[in-house]
FIKOLZA-1660 file (N, C-alpha, C; in steps of 0.1 Angstrom, whole numbers, plus 5000, padded with zeros to 4 digits):
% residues 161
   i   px   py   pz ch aa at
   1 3080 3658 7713  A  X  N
   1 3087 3655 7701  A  X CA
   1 3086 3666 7691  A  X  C
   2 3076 3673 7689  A  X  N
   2 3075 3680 7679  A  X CA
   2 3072 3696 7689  A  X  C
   3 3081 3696 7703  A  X  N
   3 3080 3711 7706  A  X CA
   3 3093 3719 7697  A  X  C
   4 3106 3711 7694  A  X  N
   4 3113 3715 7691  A  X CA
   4 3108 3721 7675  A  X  C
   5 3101 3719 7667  A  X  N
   5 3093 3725 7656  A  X CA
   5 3084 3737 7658  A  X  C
   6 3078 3735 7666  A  X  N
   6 3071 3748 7669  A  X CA
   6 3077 3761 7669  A  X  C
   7 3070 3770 7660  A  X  N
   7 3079 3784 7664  A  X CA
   7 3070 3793 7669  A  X  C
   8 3074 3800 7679  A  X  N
   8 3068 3809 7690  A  X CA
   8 3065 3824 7683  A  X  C
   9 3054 3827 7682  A  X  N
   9 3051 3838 7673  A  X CA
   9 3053 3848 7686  A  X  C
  10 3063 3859 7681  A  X  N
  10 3063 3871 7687  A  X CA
  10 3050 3877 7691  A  X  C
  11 3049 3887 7697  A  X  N
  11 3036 3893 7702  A  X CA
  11 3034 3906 7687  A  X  C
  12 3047 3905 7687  A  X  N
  12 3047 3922 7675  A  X CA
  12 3039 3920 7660  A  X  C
  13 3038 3904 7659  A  X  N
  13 3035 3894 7648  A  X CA
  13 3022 3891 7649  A  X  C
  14 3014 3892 7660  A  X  N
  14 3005 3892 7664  A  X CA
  14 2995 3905 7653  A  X  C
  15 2984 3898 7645  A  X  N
  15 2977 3910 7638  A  X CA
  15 2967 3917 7650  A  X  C
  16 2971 3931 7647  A  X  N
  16 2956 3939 7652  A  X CA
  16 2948 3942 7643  A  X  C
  17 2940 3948 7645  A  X  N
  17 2927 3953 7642  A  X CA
  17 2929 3968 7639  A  X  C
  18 2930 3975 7628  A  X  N
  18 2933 3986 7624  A  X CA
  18 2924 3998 7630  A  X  C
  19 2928 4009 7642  A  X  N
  19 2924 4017 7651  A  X CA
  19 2915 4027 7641  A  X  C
  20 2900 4032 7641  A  X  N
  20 2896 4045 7636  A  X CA
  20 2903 4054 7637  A  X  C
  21 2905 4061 7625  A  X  N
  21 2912 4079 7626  A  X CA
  21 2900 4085 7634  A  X  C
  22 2911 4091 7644  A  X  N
  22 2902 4100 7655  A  X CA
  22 2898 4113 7646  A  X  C
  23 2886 4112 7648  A  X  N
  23 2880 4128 7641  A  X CA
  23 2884 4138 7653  A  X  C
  24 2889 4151 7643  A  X  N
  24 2896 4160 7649  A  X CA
  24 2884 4169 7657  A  X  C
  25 2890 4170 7669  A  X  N
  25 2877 4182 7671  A  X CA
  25 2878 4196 7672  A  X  C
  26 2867 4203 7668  A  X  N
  26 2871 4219 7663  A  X CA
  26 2867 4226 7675  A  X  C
  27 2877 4235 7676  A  X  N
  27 2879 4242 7690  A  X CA
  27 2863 4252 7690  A  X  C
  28 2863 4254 7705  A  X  N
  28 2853 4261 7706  A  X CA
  28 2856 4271 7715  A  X  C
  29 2850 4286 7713  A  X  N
  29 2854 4293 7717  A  X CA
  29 2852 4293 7732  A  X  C
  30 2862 4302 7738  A  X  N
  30 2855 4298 7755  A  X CA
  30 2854 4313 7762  A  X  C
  31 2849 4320 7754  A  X  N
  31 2843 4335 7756  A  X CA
  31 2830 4341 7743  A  X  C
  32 2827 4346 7744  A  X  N
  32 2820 4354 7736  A  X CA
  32 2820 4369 7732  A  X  C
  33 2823 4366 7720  A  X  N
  33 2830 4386 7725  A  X CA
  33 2826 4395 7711  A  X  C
  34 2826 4403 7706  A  X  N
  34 2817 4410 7694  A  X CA
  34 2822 4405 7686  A  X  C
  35 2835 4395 7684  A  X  N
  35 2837 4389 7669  A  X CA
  35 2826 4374 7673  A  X  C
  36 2827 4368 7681  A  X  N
  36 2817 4358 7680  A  X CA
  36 2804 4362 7678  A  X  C
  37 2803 4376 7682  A  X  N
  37 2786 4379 7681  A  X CA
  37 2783 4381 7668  A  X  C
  38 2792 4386 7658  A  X  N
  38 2793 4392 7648  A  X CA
  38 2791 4378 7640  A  X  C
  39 2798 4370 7642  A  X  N
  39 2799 4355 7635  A  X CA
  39 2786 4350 7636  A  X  C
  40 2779 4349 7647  A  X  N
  40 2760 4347 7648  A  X CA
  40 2754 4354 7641  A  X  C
  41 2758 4369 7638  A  X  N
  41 2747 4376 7633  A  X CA
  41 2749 4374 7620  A  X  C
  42 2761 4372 7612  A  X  N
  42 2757 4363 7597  A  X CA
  42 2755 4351 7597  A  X  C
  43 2757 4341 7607  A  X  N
  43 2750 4332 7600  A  X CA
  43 2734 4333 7605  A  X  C
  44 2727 4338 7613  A  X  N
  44 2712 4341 7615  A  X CA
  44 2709 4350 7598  A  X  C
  45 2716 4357 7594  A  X  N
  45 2711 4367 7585  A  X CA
  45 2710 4352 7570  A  X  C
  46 2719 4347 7566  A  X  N
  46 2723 4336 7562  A  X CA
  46 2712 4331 7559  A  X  C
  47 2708 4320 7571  A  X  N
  47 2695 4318 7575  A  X CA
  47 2683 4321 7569  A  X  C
  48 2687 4335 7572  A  X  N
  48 2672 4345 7570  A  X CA
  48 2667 4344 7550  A  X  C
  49 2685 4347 7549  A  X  N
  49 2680 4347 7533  A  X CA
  49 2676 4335 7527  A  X  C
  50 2680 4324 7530  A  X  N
  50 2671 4315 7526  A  X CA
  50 2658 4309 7528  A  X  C
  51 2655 4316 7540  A  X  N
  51 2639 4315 7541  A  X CA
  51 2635 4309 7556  A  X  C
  52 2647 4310 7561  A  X  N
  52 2646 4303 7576  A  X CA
  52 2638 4310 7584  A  X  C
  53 2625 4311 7590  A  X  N
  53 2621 4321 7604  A  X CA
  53 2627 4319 7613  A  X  C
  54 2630 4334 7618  A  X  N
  54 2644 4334 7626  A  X CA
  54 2632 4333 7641  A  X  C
  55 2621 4334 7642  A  X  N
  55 2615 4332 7651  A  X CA
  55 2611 4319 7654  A  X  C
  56 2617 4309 7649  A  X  N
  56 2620 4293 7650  A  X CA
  56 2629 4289 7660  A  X  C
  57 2640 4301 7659  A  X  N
  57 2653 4295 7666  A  X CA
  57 2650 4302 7679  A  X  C
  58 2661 4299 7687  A  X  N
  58 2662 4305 7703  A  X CA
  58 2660 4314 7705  A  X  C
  59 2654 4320 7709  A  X  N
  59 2657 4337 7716  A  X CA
  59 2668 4347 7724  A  X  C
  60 2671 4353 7716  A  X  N
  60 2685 4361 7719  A  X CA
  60 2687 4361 7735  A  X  C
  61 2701 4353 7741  A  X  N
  61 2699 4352 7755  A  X CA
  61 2701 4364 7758  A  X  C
  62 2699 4366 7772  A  X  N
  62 2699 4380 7779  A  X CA
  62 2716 4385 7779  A  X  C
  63 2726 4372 7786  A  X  N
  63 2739 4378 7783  A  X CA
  63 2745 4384 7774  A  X  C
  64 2740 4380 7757  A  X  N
  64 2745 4390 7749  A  X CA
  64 2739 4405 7748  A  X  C
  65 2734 4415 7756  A  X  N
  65 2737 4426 7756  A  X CA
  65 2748 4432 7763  A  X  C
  66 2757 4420 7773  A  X  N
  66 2765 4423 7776  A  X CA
  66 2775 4423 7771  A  X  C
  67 2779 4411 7755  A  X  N
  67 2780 4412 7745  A  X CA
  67 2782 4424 7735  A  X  C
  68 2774 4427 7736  A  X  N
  68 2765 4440 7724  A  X CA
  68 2775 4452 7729  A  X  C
  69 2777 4452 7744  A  X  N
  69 2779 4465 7750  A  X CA
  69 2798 4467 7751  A  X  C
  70 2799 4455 7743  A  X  N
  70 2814 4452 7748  A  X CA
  70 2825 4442 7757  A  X  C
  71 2816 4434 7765  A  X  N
  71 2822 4429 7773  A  X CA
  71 2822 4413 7770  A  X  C
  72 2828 4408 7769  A  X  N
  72 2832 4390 7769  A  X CA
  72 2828 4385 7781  A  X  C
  73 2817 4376 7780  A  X  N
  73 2810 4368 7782  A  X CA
  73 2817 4354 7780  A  X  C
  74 2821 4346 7793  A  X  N
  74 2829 4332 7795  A  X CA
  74 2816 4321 7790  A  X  C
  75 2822 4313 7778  A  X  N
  75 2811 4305 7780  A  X CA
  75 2810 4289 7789  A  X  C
  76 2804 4287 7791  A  X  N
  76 2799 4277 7800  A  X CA
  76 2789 4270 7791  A  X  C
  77 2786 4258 7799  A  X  N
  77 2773 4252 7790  A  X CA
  77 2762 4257 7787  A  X  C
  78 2756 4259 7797  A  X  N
  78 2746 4269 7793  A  X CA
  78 2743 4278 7781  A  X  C
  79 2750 4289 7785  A  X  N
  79 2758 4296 7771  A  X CA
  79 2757 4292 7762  A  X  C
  80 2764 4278 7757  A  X  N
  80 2767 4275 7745  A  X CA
  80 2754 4270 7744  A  X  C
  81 2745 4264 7748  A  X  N
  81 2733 4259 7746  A  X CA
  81 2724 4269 7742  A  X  C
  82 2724 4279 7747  A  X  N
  82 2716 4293 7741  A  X CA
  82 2724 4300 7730  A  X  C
  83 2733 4300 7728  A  X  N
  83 2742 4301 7717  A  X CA
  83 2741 4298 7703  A  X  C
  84 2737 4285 7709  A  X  N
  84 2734 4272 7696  A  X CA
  84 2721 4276 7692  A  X  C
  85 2708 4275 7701  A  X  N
  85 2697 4279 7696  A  X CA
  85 2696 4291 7690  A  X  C
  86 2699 4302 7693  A  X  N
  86 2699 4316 7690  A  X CA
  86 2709 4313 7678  A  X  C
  87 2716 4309 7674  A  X  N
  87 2725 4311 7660  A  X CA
  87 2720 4302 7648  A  X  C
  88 2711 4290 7656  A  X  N
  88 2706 4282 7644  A  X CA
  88 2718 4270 7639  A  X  C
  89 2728 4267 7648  A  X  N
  89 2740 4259 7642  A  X CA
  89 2739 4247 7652  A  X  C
  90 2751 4240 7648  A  X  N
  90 2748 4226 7657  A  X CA
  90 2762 4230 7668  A  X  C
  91 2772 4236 7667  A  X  N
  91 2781 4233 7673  A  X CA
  91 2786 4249 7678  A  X  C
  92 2788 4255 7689  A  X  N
  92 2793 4271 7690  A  X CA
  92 2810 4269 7684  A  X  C
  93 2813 4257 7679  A  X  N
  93 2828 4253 7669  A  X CA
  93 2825 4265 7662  A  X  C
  94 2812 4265 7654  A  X  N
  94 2815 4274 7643  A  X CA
  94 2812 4287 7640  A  X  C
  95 2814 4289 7654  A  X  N
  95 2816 4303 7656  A  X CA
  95 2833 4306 7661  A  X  C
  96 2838 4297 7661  A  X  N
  96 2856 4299 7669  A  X CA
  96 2862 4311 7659  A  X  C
  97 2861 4305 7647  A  X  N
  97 2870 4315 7635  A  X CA
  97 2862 4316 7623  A  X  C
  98 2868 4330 7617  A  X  N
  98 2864 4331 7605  A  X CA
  98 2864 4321 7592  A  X  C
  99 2868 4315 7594  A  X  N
  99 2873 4300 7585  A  X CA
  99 2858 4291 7589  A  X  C
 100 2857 4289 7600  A  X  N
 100 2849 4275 7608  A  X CA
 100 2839 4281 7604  A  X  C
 101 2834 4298 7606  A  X  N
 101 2820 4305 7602  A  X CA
 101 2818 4302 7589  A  X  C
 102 2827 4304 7575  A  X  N
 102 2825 4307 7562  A  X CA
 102 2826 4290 7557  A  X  C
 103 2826 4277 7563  A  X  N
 103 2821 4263 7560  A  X CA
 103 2811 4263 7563  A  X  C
 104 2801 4268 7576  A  X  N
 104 2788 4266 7576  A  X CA
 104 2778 4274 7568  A  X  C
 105 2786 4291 7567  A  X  N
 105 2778 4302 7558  A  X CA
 105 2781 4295 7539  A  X  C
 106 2788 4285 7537  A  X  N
 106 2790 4280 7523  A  X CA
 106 2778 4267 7523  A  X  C
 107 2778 4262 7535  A  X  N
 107 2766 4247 7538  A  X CA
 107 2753 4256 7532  A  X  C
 108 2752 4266 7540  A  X  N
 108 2736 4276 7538  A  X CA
 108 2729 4280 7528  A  X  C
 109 2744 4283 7520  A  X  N
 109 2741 4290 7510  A  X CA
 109 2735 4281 7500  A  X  C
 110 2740 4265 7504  A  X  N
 110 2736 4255 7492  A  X CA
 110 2724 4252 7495  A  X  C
 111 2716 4257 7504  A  X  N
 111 2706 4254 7510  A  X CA
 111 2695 4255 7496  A  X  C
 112 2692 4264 7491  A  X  N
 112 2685 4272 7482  A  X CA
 112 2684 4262 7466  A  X  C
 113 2700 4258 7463  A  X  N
 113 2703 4253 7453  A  X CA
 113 2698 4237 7454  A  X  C
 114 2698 4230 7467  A  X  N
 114 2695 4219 7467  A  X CA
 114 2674 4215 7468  A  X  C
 115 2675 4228 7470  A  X  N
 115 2655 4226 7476  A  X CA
 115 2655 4231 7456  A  X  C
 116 2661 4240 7450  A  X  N
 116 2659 4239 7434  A  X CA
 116 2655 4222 7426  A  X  C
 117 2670 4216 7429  A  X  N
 117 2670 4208 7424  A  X CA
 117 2661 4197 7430  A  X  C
 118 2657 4195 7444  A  X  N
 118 2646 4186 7446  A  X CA
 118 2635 4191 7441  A  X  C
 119 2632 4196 7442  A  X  N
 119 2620 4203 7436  A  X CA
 119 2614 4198 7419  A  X  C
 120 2632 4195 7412  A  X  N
 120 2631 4193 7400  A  X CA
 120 2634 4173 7396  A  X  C
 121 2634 4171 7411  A  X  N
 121 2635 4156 7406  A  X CA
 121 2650 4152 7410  A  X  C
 122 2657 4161 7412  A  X  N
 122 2671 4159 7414  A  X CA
 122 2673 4157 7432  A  X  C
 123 2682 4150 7435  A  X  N
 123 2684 4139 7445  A  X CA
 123 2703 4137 7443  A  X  C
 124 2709 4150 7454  A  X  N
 124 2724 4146 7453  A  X CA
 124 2727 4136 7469  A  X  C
 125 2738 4129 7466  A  X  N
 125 2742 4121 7474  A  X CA
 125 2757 4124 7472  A  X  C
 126 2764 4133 7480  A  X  N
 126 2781 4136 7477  A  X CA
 126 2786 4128 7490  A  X  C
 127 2797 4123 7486  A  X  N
 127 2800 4119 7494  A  X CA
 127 2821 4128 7500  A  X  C
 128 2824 4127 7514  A  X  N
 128 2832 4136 7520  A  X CA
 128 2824 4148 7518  A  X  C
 129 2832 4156 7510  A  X  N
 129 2829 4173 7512  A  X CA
 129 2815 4176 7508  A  X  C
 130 2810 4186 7515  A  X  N
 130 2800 4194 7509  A  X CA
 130 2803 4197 7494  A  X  C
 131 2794 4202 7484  A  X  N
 131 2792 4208 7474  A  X CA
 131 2793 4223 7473  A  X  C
 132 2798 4229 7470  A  X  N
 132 2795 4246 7470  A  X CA
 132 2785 4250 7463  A  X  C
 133 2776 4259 7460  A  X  N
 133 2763 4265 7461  A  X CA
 133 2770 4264 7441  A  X  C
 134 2778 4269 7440  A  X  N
 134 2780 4271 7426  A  X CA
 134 2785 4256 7419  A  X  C
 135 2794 4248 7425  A  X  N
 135 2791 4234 7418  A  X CA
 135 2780 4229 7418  A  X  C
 136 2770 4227 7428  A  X  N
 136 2762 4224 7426  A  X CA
 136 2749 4227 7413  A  X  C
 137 2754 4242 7408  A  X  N
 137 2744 4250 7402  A  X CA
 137 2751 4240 7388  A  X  C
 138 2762 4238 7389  A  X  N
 138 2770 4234 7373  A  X CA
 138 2762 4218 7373  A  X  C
 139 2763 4208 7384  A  X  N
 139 2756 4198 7380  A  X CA
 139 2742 4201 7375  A  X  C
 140 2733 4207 7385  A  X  N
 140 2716 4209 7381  A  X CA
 140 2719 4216 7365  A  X  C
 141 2727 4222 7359  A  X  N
 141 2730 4224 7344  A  X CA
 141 2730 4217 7338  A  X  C
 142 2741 4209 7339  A  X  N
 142 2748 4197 7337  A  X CA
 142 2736 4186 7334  A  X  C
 143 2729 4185 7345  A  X  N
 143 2714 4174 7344  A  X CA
 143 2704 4180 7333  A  X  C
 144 2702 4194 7331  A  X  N
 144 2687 4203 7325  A  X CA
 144 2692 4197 7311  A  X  C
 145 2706 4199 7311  A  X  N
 145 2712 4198 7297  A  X CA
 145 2707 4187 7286  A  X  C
 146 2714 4180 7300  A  X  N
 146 2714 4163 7298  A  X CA
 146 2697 4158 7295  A  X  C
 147 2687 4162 7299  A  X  N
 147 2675 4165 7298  A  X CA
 147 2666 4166 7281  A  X  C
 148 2675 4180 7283  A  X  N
 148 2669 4185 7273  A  X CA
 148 2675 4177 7258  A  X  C
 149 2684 4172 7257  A  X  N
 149 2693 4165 7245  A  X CA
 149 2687 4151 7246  A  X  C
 150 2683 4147 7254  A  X  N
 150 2672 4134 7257  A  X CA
 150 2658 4136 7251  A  X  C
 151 2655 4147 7254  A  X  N
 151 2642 4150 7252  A  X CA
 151 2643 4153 7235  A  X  C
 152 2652 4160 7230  A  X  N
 152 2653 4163 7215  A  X CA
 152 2652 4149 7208  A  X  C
 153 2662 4137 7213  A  X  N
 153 2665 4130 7205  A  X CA
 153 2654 4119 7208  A  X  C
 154 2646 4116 7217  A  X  N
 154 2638 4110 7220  A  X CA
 154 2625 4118 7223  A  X  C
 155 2616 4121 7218  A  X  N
 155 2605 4133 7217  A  X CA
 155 2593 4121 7227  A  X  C
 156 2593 4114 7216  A  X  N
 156 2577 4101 7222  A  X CA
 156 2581 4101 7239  A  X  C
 157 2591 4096 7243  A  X  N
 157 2595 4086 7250  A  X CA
 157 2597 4095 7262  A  X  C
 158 2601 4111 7261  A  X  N
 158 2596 4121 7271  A  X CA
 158 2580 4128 7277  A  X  C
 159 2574 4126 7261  A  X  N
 159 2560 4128 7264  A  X CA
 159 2554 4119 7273  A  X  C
 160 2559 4106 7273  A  X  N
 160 2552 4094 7279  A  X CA
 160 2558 4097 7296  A  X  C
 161 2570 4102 7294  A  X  N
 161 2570 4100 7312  A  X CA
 161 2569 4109 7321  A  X  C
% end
């Protein structure tokens, strides 16, 4: 009696469940050659300037003198696994291009500015992008500032905490 009322929901009408954006993946090099070497040796130096011991990380594998001397070196797993240790990075991604190197050598550099600000009580939480070493320097300002105009207008109430 009441089939003739029924209306037959298309399939297209049917709701899904909205799919995750596929995170893009960043190419990785599939040789090793004196610009990838070159791309290790700043970010180890990187590293260094911020206080990293470089005798923490991997030990320079033996294929890069073959590297050193000119010749491209195919990477394989292995490779990239001694690659990784020896460079101090998480992914041989960022070593592919000069672009992919100078997002991790900008991560590094904030290295310094965020052990500042912990140090001072400060605790960032960014959310998407990294911070650059110099925004970051304008917040920890930004906060001393903010600090210190607290502290003026409130004298007691800083002594106490």
């Amino acid at each position: 009696m009441f089939a003739k009322l029924r209306r037959r929901r298309l399939a297209a009408t049917i709701p899904t469940r909205p799919q995750a954006p596929a995170v893009p993946q960043r190419p990785e090099p599939s040789v090793a050659d004196s610009e990838t070497l070159a791309r290790a040796d700043r970010l180890r130096a990187a590293l260094h300037e911020v206080g990293l011991d470089l005798e923490r990380l991997g030990p320079e594998p033996l294929w890069l003198a073959d590297v050193r001397a000119g010749q491209p070196v195919p990477l394989g797993p292995d490779e990239r696994t001694e690659l990784v240790a020896y460079a101090g990075i998480v992914s041989t991604a960022s070593l592919a291009s000069d672009d992919a190197c100078a997002v991790v050598l900008r991560q590094i550099e904030a290295i310094p500015v965020l052990r500042e600000m912990r140090e001072e009580g400060m605790t960032i939480h960014s959310c998407g992008e990294q911070m650059s070493a110099s925004s970051l320097r304008a917040v920890q300002e930004a906060v001393r500032k903010a600090a210190r105009e607290r502290e003026e207008k409130h004298p007691a109430a800083a002594a106490t905490e």
